[in-house]
N, C-alpha and C positions, 0 to 999 in steps of 0.2 A: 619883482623882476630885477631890481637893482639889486636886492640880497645876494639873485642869484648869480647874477653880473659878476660882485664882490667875492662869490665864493668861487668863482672859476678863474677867476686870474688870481687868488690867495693860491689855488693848487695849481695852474701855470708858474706864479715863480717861485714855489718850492719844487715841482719839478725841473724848471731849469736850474734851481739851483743845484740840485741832485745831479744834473748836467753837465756843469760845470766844473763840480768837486773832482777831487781825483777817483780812478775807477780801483774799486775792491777786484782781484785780481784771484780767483780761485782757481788751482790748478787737477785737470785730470790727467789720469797719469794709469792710461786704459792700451789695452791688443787693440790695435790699428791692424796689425798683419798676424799672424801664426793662425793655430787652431781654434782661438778663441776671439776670432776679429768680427765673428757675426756678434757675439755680445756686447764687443764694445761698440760696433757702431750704434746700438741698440744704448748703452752707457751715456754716448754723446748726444744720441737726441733728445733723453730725458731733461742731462743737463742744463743742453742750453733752451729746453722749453721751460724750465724751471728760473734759469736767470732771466730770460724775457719778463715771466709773469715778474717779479720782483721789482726790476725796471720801469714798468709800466706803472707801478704802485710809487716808485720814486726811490727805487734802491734799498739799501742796509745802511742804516747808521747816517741818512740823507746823501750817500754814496754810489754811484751805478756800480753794476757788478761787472765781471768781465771772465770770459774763460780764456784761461791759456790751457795749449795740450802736449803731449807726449808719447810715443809710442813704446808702449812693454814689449810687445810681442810675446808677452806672458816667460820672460826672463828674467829673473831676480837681481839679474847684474845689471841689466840695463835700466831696472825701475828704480836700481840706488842712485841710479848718476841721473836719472830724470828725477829724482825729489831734489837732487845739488841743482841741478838747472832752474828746476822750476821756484824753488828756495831764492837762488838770486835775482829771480825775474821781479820778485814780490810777491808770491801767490802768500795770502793769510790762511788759510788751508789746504790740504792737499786731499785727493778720493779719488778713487777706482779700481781695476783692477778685476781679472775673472778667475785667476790662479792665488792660491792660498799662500804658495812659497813666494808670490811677488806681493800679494797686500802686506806679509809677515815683516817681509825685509824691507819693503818701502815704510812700511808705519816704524821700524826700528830706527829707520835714519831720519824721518821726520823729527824723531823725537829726538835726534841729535841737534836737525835746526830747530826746535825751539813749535814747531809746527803740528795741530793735531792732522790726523791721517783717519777717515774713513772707508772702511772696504766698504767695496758693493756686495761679488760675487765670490765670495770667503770661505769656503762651507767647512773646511778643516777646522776639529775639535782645536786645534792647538793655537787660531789665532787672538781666541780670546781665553782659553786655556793656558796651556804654559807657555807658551810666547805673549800671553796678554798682556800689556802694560797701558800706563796713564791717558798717553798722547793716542791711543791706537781705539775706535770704536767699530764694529761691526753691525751694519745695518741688518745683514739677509741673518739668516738661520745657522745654526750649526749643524755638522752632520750626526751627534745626536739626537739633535731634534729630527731632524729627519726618520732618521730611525726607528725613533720610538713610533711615531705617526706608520711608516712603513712596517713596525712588526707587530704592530696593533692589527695591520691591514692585512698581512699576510698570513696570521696565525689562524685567520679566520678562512680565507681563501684559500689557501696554499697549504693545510695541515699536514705534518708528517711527510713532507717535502722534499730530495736530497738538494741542495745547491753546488753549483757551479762561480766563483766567481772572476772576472779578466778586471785588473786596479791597473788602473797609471801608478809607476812607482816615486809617488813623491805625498806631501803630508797631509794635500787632500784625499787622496785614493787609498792610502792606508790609513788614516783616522775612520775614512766613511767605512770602511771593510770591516777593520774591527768594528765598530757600534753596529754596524748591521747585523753582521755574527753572534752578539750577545742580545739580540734583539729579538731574531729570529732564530736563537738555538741552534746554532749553524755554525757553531766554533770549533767542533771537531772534524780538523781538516784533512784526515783519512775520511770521511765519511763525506763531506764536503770538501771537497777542494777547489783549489784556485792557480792562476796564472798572474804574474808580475810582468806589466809589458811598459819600457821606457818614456819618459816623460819629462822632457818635450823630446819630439823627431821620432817618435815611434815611428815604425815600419810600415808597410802592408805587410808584413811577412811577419812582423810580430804579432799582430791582430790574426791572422792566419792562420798561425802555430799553435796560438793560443786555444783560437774559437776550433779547431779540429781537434784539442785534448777534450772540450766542453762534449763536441758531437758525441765524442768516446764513452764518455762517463756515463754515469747513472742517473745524474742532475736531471729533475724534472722544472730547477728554477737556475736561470743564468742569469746572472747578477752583472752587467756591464758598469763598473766604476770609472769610467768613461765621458769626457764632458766636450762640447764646441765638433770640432771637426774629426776628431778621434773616436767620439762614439759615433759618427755617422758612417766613418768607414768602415766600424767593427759590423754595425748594424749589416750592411750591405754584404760585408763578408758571412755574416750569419742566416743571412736571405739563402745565398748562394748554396749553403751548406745543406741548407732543408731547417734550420733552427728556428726559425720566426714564427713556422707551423707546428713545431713539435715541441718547444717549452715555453713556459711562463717567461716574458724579460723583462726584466726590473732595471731602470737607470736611475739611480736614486734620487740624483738634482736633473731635474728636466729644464728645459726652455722653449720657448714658442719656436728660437731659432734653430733648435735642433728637428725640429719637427719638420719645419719648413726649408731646409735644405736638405732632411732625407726623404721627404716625402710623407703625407698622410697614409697614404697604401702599404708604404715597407715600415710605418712605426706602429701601426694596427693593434691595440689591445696591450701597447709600452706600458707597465707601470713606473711611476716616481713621486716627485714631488717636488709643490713650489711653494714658494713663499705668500705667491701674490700671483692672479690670473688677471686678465681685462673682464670675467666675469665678474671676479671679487666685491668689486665695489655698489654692484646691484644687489649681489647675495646679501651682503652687511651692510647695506643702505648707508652707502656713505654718498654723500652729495659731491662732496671735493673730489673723489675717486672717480666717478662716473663724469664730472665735468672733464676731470684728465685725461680719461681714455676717445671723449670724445675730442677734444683738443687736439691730443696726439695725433689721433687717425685720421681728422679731416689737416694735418699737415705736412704728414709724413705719407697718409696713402696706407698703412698698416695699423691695428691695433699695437697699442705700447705692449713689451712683455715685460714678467720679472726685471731684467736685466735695467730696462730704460726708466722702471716704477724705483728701484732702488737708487738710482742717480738723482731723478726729481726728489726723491723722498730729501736721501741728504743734501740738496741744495736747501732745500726749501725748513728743514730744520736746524741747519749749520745758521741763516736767518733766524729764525726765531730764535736762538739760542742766542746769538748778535742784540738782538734787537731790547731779549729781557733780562740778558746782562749789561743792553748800553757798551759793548767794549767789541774788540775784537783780538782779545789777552787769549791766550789758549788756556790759563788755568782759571779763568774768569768765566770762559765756554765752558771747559769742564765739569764747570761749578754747578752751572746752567744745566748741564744734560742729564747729571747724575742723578737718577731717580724720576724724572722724568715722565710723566705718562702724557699722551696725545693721541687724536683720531686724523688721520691724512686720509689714507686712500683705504683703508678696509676699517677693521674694529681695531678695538684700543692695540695701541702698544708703550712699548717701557724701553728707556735705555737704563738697564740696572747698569747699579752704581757699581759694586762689589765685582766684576768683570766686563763690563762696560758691550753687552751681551743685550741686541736688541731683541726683545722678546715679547714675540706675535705667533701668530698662530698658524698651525703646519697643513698644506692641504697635499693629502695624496690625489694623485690626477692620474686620468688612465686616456689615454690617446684611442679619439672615436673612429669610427668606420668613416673610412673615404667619405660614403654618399654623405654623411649625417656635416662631413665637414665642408662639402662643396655647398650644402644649402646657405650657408654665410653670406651675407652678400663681400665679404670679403674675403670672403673660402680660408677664414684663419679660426676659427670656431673649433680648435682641437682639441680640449681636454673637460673630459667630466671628474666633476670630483666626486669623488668616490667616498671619503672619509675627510674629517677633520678633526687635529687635537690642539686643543688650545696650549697655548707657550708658555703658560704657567707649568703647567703637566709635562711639558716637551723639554723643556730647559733644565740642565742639570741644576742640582741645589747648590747651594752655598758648600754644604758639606762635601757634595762630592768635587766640586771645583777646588776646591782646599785641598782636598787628596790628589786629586788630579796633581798640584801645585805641589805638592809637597814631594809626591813619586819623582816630579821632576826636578827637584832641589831649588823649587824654586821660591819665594818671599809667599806670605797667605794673604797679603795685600799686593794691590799692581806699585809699581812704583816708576 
């Protein structure tokens, strides 16, 4: 009894000590408001369930953690002057982010302060591709990987196919377009074609315009390169048309949130994919996984999605990377993450060194029938997965990322 005495106020006053220290100060730097503010609210609660659990343990480095926030509204301009804010505030890292051209440009300026930058929601080949650099890591997937996993899936469902495809015009929507097209032998755009509709402040009228060239065509596969609030209004536009009943739709990065704001009934039989489900961690018997998702949902009232697994993930690894370098140096992290292998919430993954390109394994998910989704007792039970390709297979090589690097005149190291 006295041992045990002894050992509870030894971890009292190193918990207040951790109390006391000054707080480590991480910043996100996520859509509060535009198109994609359902994922980041989804961004913020992983967060800060992830700096809780840390705190509770007694911090980083004998440190409490702390978040400070920002809102992108998924604009490149505003997420540079929020890594300067959040830079002077003290944040020792920066992360988030749903739009490819704000993780690109906010991880560019990080790396001006001196700061590493994780994206979450990234999927553009190019942010660890030829905009990759030192200071800038990528949690979720690339839209190659996606791809490959997608025309493994399609080749076999969807043979001899013609496509249709509607892209946001910015570098995730054309990165994902072309790798889907070489994927799925879909690159000949007389025979497949497509529509460029603006991004950010698309229209209704552009999704409109668009989705009645699709009705037009030949397309038995409509491809919506569409992500947050954009694909739900194309969606809706596509109901309207008669297209939800009459071709295959493929959204190649899906979300719980998109699901849930356009409905299980009008996204019925959506093909995509995610990185990470709140199934996942049952499938691939991960303990931490399945502790999180229950975590999450008895605090939040919903199952965690992608979006909120990818914030915890990098809290919860930017720690460990603190903790077995001892430092909070970013080329010291660095040091720590490259190469990298660990089990969180599903099966193994890597932060390769060589493009700094987290790589895990790709699941295509097909959104179920209403009834099958209301049996949930939380009526969030939307996706079967249908196929999986591990991230070894998914991830482009060494070789072809050097090419990639090189087309773009770019160094065949990050620098």
């Amino acid at each position: 009894m006295k041992r045990l005495t002894a050992t509870l106020a030894l971890w009292a006053g190193i918990t207040a000590c951790a109390q006391a220290a000054e707080p480590i100060t991480l910043g996100l730097n996520y859509p509060r408001t535009g198109p994609y503010k359902e994922e980041g609210l989804a961004q913020m609660r992983g967060a800060l369930l992830a700096i809780d659990e840390l705190n509770a343990k007694g911090g980083v480095l004998g440190r409490p953690v702390r978040l400070e926030s920002r809102d992108t509204a998924s604009r490149p301009e505003k997420a540079v002057k929020n890594v300067n804010s959040l830079a002077d505030q003290g944040a020792a890292m920066l992360f988030g982010g749903a739009s490819s051209a704000v993780a690109i440009a906010a991880g560019q300026q990080a790396r001006e302060r001196g700061l590493l930058y994780f994206g979450t929601l990234t999927y553009s080949n190019d942010t660890t591709g030829k905009d990759g650099q030192r200071y800038l890591f990528r949690e979720c997937n690339n839209a190659w990987m996606s791809a490959r996993a997608l025309g493994q899936y399609l080749s076999k469902t969807q043979p001899d196919s013609r496509y249709f495809y509607v892209t946001a015009d910015y570098t995730w929507g054309l990165t994902t377009e072309s790798s889907l097209r070489q994927t799925t032998g879909s690159t000949d755009t007389a025979q497949h074609p497509g529509v460029k509709v603006p991004f950010p402040r698309a229209r209704q009228r552009d999704f409109q315009e668009a989705l009645q060239q699709a009705a037009q065509s030949q397309a038995q596969v409509l491809v919506l390169v569409l992500f947050g609030e954009d694909l739900v209004d194309a969606m809706r536009i596509a109901d309207s048309l008669g297209l939800t009943g009459k071709l295959q739709i493929v959204a190649p990065n899906l979300t719980q949130a998109m699901v849930e704001q356009a409905g299980p009934l009008l996204m019925q039989g959506v093909i995509g994919t995610e990185p990470w489900t709140w199934r996942v961690p049952e499938r691939e018997d991960s303990a931490a996984g399945q502790a999180f998702v229950e975590q999450f949902s008895q605090r939040f009232g919903v199952y965690p999605s992608s979006s909120a697994a990818s914030a915890y993930s990098i809290v919860s690894q930017w720690a460990d990377a603190a903790k077995r370098a001892n430092s909070l140096d970013s080329e010291a992290l660095i040091k720590a993450l490259e190469g990298h292998r660990y089990r969180l919430l599903k099966g193994e993954q890597q932060w390769r060194a060589f493009d700094h390109q987290n790589v895990q394994s790709v699941y295509v998910v097909k959104v179920k029938p209403r009834n099958e989704v209301m049996k949930d007792r939380l009526k969030q039970d939307y996706f079967d997965i249908v196929h999986q390709l591990d991230g070894e297979q998914a991830a482009p090589s060494l070789a072809e990322w050097q090419a990639e690097r090189r087309a773009a005149g770019k160094p065949t190291t990050l620098q």
